[in-house]
C-alpha positions in Angstrom: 44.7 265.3 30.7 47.5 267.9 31.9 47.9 265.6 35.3 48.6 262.5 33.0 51.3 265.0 31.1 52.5 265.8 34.0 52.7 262.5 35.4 54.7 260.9 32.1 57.1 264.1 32.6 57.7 263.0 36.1 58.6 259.8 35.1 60.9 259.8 32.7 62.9 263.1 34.5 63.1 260.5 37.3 64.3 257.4 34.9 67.0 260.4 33.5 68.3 261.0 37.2 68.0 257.2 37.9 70.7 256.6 34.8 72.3 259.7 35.5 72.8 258.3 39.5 74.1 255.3 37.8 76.5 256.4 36.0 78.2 258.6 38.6 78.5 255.5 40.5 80.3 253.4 37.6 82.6 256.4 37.0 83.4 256.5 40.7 84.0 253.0 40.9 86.6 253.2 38.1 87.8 256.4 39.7 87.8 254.3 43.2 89.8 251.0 41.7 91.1 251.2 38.3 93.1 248.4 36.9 97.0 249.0 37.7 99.5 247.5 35.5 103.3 246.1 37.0 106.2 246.2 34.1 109.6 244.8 35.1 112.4 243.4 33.5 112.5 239.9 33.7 115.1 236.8 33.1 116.9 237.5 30.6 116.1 235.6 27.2 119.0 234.1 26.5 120.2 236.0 23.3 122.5 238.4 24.6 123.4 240.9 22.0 127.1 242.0 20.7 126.6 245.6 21.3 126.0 248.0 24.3 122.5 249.8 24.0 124.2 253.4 23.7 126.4 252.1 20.6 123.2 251.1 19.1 121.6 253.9 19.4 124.2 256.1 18.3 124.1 253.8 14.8 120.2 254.4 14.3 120.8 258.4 14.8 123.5 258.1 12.4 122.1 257.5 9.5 118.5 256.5 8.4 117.8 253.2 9.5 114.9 250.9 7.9 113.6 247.7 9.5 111.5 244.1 8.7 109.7 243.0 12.0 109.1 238.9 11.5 106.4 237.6 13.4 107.0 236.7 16.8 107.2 232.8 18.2 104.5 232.2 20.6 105.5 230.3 23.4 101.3 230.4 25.1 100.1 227.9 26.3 97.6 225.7 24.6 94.7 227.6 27.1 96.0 231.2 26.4 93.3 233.7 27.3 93.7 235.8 24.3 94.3 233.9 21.1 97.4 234.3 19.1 95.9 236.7 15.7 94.3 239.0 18.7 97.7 239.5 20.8 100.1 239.0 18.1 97.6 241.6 15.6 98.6 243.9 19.1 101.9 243.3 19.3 103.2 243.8 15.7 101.6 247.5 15.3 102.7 248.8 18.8 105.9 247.7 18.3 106.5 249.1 14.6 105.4 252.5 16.1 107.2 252.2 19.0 110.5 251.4 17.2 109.9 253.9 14.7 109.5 256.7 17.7 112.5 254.9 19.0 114.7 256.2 15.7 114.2 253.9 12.9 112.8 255.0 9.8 110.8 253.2 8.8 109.3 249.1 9.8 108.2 246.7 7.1 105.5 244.1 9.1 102.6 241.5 8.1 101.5 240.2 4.8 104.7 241.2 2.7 106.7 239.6 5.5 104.5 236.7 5.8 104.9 235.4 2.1 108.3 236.2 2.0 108.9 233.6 5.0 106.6 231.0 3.3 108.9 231.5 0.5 112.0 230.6 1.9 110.3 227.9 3.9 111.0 229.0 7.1 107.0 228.9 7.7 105.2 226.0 6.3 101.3 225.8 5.7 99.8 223.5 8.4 96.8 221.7 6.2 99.0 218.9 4.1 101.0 218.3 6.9 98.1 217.5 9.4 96.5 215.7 6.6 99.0 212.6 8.0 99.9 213.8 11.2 96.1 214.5 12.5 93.0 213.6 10.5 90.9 215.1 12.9 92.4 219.0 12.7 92.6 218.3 8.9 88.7 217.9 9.2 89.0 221.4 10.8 90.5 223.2 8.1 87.9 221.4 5.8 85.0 222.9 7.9 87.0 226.5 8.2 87.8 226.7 4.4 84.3 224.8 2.6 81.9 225.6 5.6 79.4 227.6 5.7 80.2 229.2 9.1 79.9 233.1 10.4 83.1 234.7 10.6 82.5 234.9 14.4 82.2 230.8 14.0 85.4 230.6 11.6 87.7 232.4 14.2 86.1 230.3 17.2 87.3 226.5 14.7 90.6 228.8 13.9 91.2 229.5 17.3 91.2 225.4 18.0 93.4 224.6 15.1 95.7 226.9 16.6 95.6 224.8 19.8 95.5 221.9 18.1 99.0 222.4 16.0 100.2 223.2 19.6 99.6 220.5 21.3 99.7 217.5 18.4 102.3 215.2 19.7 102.5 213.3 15.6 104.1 216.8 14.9 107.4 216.6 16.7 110.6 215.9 14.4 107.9 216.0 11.1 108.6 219.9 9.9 111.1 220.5 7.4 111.4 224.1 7.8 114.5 226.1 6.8 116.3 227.7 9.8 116.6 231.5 10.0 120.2 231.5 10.1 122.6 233.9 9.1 121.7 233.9 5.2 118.1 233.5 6.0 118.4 236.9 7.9 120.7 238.5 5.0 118.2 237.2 2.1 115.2 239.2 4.5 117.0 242.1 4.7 117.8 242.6 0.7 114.5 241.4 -0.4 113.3 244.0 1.6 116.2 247.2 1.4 116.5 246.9 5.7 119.2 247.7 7.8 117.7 245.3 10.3 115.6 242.2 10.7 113.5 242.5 14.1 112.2 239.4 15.7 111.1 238.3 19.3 109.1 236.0 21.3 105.6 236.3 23.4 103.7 235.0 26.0 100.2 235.0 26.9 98.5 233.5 30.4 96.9 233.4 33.6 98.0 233.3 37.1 96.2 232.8 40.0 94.4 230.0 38.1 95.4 226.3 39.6 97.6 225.1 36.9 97.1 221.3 34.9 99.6 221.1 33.0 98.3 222.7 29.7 100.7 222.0 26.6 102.7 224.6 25.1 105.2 224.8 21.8 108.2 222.8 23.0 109.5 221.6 18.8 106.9 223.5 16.8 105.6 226.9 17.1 102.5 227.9 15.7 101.4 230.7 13.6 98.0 232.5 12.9 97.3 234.6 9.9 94.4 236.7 8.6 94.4 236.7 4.7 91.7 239.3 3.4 93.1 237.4 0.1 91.3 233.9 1.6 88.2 232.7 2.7 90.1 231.5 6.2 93.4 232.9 7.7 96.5 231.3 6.9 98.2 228.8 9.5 101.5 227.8 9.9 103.7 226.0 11.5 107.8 226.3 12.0 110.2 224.1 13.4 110.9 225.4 17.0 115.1 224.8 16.6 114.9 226.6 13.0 113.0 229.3 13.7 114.8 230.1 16.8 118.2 230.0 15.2 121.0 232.5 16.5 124.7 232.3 16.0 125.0 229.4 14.3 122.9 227.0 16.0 119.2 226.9 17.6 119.0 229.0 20.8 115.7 227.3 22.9 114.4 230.0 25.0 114.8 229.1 28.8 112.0 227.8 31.2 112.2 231.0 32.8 110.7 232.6 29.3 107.9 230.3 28.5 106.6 227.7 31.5 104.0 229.9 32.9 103.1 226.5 34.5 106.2 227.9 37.2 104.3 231.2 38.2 102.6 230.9 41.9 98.8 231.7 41.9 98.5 235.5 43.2 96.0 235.7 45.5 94.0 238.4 47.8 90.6 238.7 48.7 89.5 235.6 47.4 91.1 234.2 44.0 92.3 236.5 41.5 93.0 235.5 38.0 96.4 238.3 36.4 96.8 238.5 32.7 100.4 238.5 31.9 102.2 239.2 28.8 106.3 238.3 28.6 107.7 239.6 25.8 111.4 239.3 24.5 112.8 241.3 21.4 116.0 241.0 19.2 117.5 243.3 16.8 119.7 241.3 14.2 122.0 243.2 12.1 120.6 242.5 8.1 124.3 242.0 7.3 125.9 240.2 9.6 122.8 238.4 11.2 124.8 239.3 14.8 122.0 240.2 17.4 122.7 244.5 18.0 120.1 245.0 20.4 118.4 242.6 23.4 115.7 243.2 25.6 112.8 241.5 27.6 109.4 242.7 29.5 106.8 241.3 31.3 103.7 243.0 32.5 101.3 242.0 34.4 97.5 244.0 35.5 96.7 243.8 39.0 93.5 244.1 40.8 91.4 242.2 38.1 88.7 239.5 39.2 87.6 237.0 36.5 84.9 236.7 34.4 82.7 234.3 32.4 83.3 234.1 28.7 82.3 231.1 26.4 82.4 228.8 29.8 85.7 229.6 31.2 87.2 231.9 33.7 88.9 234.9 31.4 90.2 238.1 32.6 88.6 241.5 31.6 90.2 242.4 28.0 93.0 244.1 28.7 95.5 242.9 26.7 95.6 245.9 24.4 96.5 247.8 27.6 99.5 245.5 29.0 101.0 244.4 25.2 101.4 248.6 24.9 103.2 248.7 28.4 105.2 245.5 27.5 106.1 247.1 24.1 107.2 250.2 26.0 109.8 248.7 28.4 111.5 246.6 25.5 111.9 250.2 23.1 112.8 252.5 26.4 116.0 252.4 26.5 116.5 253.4 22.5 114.7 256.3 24.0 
């Protein structure tokens, strides 16, 4: 009887040092090769801004300054690896705290903001318009609204309506949005008290993966919303021209911003597949509308091999990781 004691006691201490051996080696092998992340400066976006950064900056410490952060335009390709409430979900609370550490006050973000833009327009709800333009993604929204899916199955169907409004060529010329011009920006920043309306662009893909050419917004941008008010998040779509509209006129971003179809594959060691985030910010004056304060960021991680997830060759998550660095570089020099 004591042997057999003895014997269960020996077994599990060795099972213990088994795990325990185990887990020294996946801590060494992190310790060993840890994922490294490469921020730089990239092309410029092609919104300069009036002001010189230390001017800027000597405004903010002047006087309390409060902002309204618009969501961003997402310029990702139809394949992105991380889908657009995920990185844009990311992107908006980084950057609010960021900006706030960076000297202003406070940042007004998400729903408020949200229905304020489908107020004005500038955002339209994508369901009656695809009811013409695509029957099929309109049969989408059906499933996604009356269906009696999981939530993980709702945000899989959402995630393909996104593409979908991406990619639908019936689209093009067939959104009436109202541009955020000049008043549009002065309109945001009473209805909300702000000194300044804060608004950018993003984008999410892969290099090192051999490149079809995947569509991406080039006249209408996309947008993703969670509602806890709905059953289904909230998506919209905006003209491309309107909602990138600075100075009097629609500023389209440059290839360099957007085309990650132009990036060479990275390789070494075999293939490699590098999450990359480019983001670009502006800061408009609530008054005047002029753009006070430019900047643009790219980050990339580096020693990352693929993986498998839902049948297609994904990068390890660490998007959470990069957006933060990305948000960093574009708020450093307030700093």
């Amino acid at each position: 009887m004591e042997r057999g004691i003895v014997r269960r006691r020996l077994a599990i201490l060795v099972t213990l040092l088994f795990v325990a051996a185990l887990a020294a080696c996946a801590q060494l092998h992190t310790a060993v090769k840890p994922v490294h992340f490469e921020t730089v400066t990239p092309v410029p976006s092609g919104v300069p801004a009036i002001l010189p950064t230390a001017e800027f900056v000597r405004g903010i410490e002047a006087a309390p300054r409060k902002a309204v952060l618009l969501p961003f335009a997402d310029y990702s390709p139809e394949n992105a690896p991380l889908t657009h409430t995920e990185c844009h979900d990311l992107l908006q609370a980084a950057l609010a705290k960021s900006l706030e550490a960076g000297g202003i006050e406070s940042v007004v973000y998400g729903a408020p903001v949200t229905r304020h833009l489908l107020q004005r327009g500038v955002i339209l709800e994508a369901a009656p318009l695809l009811e013409k333009a695509s029957p099929r993604t309109s049969l989408l929204f059906f499933e996604i609204e009356e269906g009696e899916w999981s939530p993980v199955m709702n945000q899989r169907i959402g995630a393909l309506i996104h593409q979908n409004l991406i990619a639908i060529q019936t689209l093009k010329g067939e959104v009436p949005a109202s541009p955020l011009d000049r008043q549009a920006v002065q309109d945001i920043g009473a209805a909300f008290g702000a000194d300044y309306v804060v608004r950018g662009r993003m984008t999410v893909y892969q290099s090192g993966l051999k490149y079809s050419p995947y569509a991406h917004p080039d006249e209408v941008l996309a947008f993703y919303f969670p509602d806890p008010a709905r059953r289904a998040p909230l998506m919209g779509v905006a003209s491309l021209g309107a909602f990138e509209w600075f100075d009097g006129g629609p500023a389209v971003p440059p290839p360099a911003t957007v085309d990650s179809q132009e990036h060479l594959p990275f390789r070494k060691h075999g293939q490699k597949v590098t999450p990359v985030v480019r983001l670009d910010l502006f800061v408009q004056d609530a008054g005047s509308g002029s753009v006070v304060y430019a900047q643009s960021a790219e980050t990339r991680a580096l020693q990352l091999y693929s993986v498998a997830r839902h049948g297609r060759s994904e990068p390890y998550k660490v998007f959470d990781r990069a957006v933060a660095k990305a948000v960093d570089r574009l708020v450093e020099p307030m700093l």
